[in-house]
N, C-alpha and C positions, 0 to 999 in steps of 0.2 A: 484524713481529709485536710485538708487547707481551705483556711477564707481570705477570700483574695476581694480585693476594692476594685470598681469598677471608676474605671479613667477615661472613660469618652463612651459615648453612645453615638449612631446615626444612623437614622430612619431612612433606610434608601426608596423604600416605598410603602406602602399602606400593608404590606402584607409580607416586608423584609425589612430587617434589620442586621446589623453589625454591632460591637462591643468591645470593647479593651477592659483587661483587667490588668491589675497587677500580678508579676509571676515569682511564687518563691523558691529562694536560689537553688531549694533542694531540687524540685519540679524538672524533669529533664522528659523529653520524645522524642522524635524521630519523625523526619516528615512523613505524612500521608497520616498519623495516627491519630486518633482519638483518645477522646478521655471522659469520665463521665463529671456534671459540670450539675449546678442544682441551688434550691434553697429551700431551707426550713420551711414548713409551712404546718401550722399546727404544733405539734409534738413528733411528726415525721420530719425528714428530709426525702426531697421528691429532686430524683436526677436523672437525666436526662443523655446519648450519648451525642458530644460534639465534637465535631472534628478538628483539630487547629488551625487555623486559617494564618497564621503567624508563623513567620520562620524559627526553625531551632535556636539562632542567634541573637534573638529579640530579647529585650530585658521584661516585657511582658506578651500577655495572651491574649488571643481576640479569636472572637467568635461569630459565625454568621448566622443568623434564625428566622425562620417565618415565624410569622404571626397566629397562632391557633386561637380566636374567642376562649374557648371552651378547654382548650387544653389544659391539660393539671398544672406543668409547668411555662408553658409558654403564654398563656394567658397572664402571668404573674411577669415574668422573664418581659417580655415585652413595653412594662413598665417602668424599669429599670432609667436610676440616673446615676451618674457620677456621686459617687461618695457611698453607695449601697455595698452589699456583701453578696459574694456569690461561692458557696461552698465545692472544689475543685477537686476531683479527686488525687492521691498521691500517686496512680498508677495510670499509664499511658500503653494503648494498643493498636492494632487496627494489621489488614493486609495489605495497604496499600504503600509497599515497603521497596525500597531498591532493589534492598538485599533479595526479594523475592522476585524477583526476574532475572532470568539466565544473561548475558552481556548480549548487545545487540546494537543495532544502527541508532532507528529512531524511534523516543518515543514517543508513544498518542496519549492522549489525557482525556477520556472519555466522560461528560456529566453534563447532566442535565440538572435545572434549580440549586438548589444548593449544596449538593453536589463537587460542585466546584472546592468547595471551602479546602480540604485536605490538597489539591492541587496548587492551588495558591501558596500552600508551605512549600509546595516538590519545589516550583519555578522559582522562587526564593533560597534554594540551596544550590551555591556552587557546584555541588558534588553531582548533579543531575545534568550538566553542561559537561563536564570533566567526562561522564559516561556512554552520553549521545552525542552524535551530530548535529541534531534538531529535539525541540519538544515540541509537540504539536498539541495545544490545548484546545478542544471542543466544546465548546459551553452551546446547550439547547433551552434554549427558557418559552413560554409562550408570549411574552408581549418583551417588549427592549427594554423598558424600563426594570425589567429585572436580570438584565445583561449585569450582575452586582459585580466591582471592579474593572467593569470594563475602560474607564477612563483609568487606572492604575496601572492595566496591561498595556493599557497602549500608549500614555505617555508617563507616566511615572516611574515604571521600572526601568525601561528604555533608559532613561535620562540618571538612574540609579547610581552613586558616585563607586557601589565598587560592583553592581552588578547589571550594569547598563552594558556592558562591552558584551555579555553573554546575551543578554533580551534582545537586543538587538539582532547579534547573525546569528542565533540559533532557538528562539524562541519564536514559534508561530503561533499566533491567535485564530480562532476561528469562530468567532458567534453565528449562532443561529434561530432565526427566531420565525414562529410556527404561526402565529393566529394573527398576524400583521402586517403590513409591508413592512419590507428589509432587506437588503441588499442579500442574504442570503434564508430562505424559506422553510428551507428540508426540518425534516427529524435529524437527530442523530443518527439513528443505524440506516433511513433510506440512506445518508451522504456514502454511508460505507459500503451499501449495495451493491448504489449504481455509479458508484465512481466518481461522485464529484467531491468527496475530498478529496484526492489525489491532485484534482483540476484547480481548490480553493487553496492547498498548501503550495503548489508547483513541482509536490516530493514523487516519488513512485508509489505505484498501487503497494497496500500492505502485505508485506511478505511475512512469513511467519517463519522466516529462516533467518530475516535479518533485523525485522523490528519487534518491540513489547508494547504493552498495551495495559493503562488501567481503567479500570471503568469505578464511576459512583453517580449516584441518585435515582432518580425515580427507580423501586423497585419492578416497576415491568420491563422497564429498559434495560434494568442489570439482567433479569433474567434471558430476555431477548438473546442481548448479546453474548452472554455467558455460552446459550445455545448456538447460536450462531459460531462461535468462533471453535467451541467443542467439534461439532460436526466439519470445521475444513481443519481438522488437523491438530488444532493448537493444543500445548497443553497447561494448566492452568496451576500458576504456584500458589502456594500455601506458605505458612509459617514452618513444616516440616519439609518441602522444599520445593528448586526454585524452576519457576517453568515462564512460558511467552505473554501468557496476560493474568494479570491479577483481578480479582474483585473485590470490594467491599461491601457486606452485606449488612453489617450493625449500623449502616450512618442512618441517621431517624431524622425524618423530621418534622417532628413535635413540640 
């Protein structure tokens, strides 16, 4: 384990948060991975698994989290200020891996809530531009206020000194938000139903010959689509090998 300092905190809403920590130089991942992250509490250590939200090229770590009252660690975690300790583990995983998708056109970036966090590293790595055409990133939240980075996707990476040139022609955003007015309404998997991602990117309908696919967050959504996309053909990679959509099933959120 490693204890890393926490270097900024910010309360995006009453029931999310983000975090910076410091990352040591041994500490290496791969975007989309997680890692499990935590703090002492008692005579234990209670950890938790989070996904990087930070690119591989960062000199540190950041993390995205709801708010749980009652949760063992996020009750505690939620707390959190600049100068605290946060115990980080030495080892990094997860399926939401390049190398686990076959070569293809475009990719989709499937999540709901926080969710998103492991996506946020993909769109942050040149090498995900270098691979597709396009990313198309789907963020499903219920109210907009937890659209978390949505002001980062749409003007700050854009304007990014060395990866602005990429956000701009090959990176699509696509929010959506459920239980509010918003310029766009849907769930995540209706938009894939009935067609109107294809209408909100301007791309063509999803081919499973030409494009990948990863999903994360809410657990019924994963599974949804997992099923979903099993039954028209697709096949789905693993860490033993590499197929048209990925999942990730360890992202918590706790």
């Amino acid at each position: 384990m490693h204890t890393e300092r926490v270097i900024a905190v910010e309360h995006l809403t009453d029931s999310l948060f983000a975090f910076r920590t410091t990352r040591d130089s041994t500490f290496t991942f791969e975007s989309g991975q997680f890692t499990m992250i935590g703090q002492t509490v008692g005579s234990k250590k209670v950890l938790r698994a989070y996904s990087m939200v930070s690119p591989t090229w960062a000199d540190y770590l950041e993390f995205l989290s709801i708010k749980v009252p009652d949760g063992e660690l996020t009750s505690r975690l939620q707390h959190i200020e600049p100068g605290d300790e946060i115990i980080v583990n030495k080892k990094s995983t997860g399926s939401l891996l390049l190398d686990n998708l076959v070569d293809g056109r475009n990719l989709y970036l499937f999540a709901t809530g926080t969710g998103i966090a492991p996506f946020l590293s993909i769109v942050q790595d040149p090498e995900v531009y270098d691979r597709y055409d396009h990313v198309v990133l789907v963020h499903g939240v219920r109210e907009a206020r937890e659209l978390a980075y949505r002001r980062f996707l749409e003007e700050h990476l854009p304007n990014h000194e060395h990866l602005g040139e990429y956000a701009r022609e090959q990176l699509v955003y696509v929010p959506t938000v459920t239980r509010e007015p918003f310029e766009r309404t849907k769930r995540v998997t209706t938009m894939i139903y009935d067609g109107e991602l294809a209408e909100a990117t301007g791309l063509p309908t999803l081919d499973r010959e030409q494009d990948r696919v990863m999903i994360c967050g809410n657990p019924d959504m994963v599974h949804e689509l997992r099923h979903h996309f099993l039954e028209q053909g697709w096949e789905m990679g693993t860490t033993h090998g590499k197929g048209q959509f990925v999942i990730e099933n360890a992202f918590v959120e706790k």
